[in-house]
Backbone as ProteinMPNN parsed JSONL, in Angstrom:
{"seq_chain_A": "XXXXXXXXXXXXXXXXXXXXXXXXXXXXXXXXXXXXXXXXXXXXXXXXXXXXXXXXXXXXXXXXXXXXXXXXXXXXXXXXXXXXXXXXXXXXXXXXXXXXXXXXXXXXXX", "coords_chain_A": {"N_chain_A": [[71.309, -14.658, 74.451], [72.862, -16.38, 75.948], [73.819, -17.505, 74.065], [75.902, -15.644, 73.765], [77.411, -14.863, 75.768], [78.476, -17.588, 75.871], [80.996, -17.406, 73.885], [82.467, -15.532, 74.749], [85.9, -15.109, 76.505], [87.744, -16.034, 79.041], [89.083, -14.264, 80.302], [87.794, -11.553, 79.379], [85.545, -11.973, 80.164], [86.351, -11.57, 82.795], [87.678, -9.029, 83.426], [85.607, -7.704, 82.953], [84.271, -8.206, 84.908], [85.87, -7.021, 86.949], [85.893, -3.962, 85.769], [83.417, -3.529, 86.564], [82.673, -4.046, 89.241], [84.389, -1.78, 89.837], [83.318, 0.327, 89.609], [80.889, -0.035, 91.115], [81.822, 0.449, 93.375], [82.949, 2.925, 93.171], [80.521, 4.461, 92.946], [79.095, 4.077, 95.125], [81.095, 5.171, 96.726], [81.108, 7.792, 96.381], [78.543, 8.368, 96.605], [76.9, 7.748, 94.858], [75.737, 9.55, 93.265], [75.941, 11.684, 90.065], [78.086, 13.617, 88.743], [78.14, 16.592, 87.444], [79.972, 17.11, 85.211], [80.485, 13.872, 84.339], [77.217, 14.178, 83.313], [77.217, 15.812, 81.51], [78.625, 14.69, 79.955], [77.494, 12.322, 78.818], [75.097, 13.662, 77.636], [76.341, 14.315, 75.488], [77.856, 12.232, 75.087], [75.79, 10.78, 74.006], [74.716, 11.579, 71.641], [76.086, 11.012, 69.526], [75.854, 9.124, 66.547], [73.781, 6.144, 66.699], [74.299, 5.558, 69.529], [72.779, 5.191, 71.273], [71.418, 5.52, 74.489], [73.602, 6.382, 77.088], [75.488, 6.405, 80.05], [78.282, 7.625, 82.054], [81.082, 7.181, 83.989], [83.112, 8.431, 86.089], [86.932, 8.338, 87.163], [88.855, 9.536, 90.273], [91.592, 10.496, 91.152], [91.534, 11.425, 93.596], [89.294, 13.212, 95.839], [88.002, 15.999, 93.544], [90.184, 16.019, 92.699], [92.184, 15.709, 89.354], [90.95, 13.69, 86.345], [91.258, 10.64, 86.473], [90.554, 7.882, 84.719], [87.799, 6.583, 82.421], [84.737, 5.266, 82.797], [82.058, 4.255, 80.208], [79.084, 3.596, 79.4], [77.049, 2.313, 76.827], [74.167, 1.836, 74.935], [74.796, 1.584, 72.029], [77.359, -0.017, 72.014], [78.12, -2.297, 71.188], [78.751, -2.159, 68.487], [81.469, -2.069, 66.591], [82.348, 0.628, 65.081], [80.567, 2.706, 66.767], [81.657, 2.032, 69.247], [84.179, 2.637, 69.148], [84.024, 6.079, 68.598], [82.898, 6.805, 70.803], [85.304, 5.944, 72.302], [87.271, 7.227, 71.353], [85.854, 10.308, 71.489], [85.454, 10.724, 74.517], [88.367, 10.592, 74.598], [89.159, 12.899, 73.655], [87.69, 14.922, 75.455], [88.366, 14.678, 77.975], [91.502, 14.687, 77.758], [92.572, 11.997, 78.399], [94.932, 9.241, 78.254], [94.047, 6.303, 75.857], [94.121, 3.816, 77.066], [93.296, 4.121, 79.339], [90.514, 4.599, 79.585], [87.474, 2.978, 79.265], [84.832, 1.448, 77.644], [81.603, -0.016, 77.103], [79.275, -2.506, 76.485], [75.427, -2.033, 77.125], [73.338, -3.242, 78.925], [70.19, -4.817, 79.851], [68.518, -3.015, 82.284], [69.084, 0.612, 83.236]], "CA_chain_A": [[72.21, -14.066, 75.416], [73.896, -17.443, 76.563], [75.465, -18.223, 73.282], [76.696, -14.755, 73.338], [78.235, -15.614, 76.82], [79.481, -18.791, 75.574], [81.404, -16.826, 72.62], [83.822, -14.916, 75.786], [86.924, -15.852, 76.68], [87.832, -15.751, 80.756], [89.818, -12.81, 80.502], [87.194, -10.534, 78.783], [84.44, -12.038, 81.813], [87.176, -11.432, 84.186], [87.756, -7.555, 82.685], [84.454, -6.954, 83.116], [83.678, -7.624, 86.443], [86.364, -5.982, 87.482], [84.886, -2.832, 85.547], [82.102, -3.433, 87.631], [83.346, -4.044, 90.92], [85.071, -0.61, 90.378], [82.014, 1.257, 88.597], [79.736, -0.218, 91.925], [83.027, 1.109, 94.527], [83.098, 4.559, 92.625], [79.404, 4.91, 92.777], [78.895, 4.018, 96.39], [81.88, 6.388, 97.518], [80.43, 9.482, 95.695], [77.013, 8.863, 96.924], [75.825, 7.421, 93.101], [75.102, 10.639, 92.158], [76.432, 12.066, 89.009], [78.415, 14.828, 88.517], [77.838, 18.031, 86.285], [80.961, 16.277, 83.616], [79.723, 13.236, 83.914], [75.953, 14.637, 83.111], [77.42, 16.383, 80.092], [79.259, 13.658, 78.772], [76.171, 11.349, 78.767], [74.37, 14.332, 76.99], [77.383, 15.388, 74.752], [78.316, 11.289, 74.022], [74.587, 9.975, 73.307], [74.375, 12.176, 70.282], [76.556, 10.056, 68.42], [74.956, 8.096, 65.98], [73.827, 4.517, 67.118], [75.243, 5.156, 70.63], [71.615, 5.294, 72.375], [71.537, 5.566, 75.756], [74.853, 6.416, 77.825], [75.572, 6.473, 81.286], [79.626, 7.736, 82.467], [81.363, 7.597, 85.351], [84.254, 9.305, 85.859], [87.373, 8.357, 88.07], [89.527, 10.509, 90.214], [92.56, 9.8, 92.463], [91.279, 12.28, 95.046], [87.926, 14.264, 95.746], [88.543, 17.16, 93.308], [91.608, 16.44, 91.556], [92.163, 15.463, 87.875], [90.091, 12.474, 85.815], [92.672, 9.28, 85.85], [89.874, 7.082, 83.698], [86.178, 6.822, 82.454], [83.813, 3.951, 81.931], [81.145, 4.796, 79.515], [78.379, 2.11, 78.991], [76.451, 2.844, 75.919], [73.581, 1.006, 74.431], [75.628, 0.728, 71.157], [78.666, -0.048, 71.945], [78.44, -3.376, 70.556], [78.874, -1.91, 66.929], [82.757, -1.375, 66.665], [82.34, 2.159, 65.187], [80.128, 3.151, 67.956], [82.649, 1.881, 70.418], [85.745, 3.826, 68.996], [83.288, 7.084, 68.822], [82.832, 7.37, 72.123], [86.037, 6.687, 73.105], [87.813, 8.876, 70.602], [85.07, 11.83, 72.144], [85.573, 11.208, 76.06], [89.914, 11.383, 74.947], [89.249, 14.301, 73.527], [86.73, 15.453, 76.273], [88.959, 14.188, 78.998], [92.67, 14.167, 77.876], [93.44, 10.626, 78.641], [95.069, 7.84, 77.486], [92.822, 4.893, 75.277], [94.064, 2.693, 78.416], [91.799, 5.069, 80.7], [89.388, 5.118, 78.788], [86.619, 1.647, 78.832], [83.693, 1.506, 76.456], [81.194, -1.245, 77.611], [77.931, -2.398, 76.128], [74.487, -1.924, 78.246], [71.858, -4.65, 78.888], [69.075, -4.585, 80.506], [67.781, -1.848, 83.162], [70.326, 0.864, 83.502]], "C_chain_A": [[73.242, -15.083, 75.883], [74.536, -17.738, 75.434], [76.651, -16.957, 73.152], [78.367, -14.624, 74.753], [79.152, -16.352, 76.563], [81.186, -18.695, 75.26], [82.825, -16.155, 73.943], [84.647, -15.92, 75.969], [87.254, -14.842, 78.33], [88.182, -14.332, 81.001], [88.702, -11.301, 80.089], [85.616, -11.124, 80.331], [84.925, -11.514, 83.048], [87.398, -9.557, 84.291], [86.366, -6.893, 83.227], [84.017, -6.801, 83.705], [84.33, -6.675, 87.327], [86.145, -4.396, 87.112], [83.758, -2.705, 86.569], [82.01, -3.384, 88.772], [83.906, -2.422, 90.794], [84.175, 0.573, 90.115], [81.04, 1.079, 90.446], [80.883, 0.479, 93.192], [83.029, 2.821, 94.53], [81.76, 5.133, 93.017], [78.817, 4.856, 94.404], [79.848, 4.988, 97.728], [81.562, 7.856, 97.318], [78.679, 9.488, 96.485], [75.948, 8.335, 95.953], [75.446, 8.747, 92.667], [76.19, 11.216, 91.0], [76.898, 12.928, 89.041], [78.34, 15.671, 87.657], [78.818, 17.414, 85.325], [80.59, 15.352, 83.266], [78.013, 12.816, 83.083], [76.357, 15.039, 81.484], [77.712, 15.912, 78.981], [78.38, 12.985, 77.98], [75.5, 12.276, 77.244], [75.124, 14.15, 75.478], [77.194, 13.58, 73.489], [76.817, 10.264, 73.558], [74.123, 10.631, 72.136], [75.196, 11.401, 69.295], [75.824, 9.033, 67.746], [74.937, 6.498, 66.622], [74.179, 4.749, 68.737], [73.61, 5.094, 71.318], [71.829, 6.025, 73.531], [73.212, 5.784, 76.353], [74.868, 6.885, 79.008], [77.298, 6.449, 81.053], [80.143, 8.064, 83.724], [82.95, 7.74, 85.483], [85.584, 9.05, 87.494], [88.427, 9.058, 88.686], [90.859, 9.811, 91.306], [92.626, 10.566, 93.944], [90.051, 13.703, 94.757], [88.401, 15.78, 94.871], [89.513, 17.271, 91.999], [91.138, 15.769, 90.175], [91.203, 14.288, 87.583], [91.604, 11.738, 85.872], [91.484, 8.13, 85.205], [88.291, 7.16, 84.285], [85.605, 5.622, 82.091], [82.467, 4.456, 81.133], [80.842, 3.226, 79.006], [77.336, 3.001, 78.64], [75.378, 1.226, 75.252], [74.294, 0.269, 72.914], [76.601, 0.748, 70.96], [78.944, -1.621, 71.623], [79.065, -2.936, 69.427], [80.473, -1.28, 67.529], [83.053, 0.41, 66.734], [81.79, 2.768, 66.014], [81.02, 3.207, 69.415], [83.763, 2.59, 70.418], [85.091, 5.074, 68.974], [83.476, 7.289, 69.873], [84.549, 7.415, 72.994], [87.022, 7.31, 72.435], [87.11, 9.99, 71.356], [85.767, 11.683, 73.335], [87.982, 11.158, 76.041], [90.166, 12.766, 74.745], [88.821, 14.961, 74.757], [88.21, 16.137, 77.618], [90.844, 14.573, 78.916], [93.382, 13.005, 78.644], [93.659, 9.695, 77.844], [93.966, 7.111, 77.296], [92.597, 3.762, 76.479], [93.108, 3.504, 79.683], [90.483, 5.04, 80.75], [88.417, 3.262, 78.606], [85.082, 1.909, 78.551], [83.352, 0.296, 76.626], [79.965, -1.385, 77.029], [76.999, -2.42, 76.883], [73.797, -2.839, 77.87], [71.585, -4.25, 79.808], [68.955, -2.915, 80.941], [69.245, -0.888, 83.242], [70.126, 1.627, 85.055]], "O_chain_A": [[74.377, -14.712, 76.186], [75.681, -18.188, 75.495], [77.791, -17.054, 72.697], [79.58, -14.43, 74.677], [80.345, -16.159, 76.799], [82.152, -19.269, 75.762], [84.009, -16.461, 73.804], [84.477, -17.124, 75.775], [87.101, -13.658, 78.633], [87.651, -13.5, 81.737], [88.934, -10.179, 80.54], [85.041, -10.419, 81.16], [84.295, -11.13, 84.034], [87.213, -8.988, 85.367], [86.203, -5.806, 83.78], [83.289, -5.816, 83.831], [83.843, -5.864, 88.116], [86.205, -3.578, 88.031], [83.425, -1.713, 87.218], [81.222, -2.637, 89.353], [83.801, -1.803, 91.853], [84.465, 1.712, 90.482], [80.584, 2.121, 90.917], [80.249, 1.156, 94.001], [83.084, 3.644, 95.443], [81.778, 6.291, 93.434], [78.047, 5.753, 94.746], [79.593, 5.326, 98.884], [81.782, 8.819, 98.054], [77.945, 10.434, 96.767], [74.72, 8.373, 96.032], [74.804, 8.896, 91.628], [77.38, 11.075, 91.279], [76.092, 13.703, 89.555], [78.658, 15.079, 86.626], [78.186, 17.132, 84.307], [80.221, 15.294, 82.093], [77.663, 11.772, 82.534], [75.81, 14.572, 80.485], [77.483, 16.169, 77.799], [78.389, 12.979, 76.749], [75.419, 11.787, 76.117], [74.479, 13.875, 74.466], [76.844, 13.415, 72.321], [76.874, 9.226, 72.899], [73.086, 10.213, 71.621], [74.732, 11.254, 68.164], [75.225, 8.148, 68.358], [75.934, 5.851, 66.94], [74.375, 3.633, 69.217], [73.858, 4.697, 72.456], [72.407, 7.112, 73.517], [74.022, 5.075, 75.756], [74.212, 7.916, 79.16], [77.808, 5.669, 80.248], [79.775, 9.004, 84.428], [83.782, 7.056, 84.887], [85.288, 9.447, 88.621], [89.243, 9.41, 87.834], [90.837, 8.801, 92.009], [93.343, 10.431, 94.936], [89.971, 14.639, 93.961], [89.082, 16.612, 95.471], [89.64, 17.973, 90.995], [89.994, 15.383, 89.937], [90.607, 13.848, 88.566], [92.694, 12.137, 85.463], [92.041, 7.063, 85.462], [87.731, 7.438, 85.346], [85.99, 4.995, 81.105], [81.82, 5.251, 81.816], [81.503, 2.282, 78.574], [76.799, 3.905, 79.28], [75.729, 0.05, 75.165], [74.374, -0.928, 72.636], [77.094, 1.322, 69.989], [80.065, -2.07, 71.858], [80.19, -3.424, 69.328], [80.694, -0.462, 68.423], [83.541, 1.159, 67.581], [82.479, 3.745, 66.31], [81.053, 4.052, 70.31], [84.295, 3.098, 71.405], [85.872, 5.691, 69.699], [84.373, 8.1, 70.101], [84.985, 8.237, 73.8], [87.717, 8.056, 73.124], [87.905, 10.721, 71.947], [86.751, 12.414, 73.443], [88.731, 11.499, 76.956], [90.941, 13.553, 75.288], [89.698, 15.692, 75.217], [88.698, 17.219, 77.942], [91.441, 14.716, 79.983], [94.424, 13.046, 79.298], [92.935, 9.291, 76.935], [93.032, 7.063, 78.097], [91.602, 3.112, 76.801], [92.45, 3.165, 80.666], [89.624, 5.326, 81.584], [88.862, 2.463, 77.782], [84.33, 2.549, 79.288], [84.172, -0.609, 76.473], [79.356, -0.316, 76.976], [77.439, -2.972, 77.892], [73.618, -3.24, 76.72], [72.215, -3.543, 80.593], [69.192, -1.923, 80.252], [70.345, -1.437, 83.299], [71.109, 2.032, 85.675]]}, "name": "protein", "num_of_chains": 1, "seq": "XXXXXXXXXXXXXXXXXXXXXXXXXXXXXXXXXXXXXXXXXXXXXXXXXXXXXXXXXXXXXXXXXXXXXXXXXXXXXXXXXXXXXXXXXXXXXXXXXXXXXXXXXXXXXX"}
């Protein structure tokens, strides 16, 4: 795990917390609970081959209104093709831009 650490470059550590910082903001303003799209997605995008496990969370610019981007953290989203899968599905799903759209790999506990 630490040489895989090593292997980053600032900007992709820096990327990611900020994913996270906004994934732990989103999830604490909703309540953490999931919503019925987000539920479906999970269902819809863990059938993809290799993808395992998936957890999505879905962001809005006001209780209600449209999706403006999704994070989807998938067990295999290391594997390139696994990673463009999912987010080819949630543009389709979703209609958003690739920039809306972040595909993250899972470790540990989810």
């Amino acid at each position: 795990m630490l040489d895989r650490l090593k292997g980053l470059r600032f900007g992709e550590v820096l990327l990611a917390a900020a994913v996270l910082a906004v994934c732990m903001l989103l999830a604490a303003r909703s309540g953490g609970g999931s919503t019925a799209l987000e539920e479906r997605m999970e269902t819809v995008l863990s059938q993809v081959e290799g993808a395992g496990r998936v957890r999505v969370l879905l962001s809005r610019a006001e209780d209600g209104g449209p999706v403006t981007g999704a994070v989807i953290v998938a067990e295999g989203a290391s594997s390139m093709r696994v990673l463009l899968e999912l987010q080819r599905a949630a543009k389709a799903l979703l209609a958003l831009d690739l920039e809306q759209i972040e595909v993250l790999g899972m470790g540990g506990a989810s």
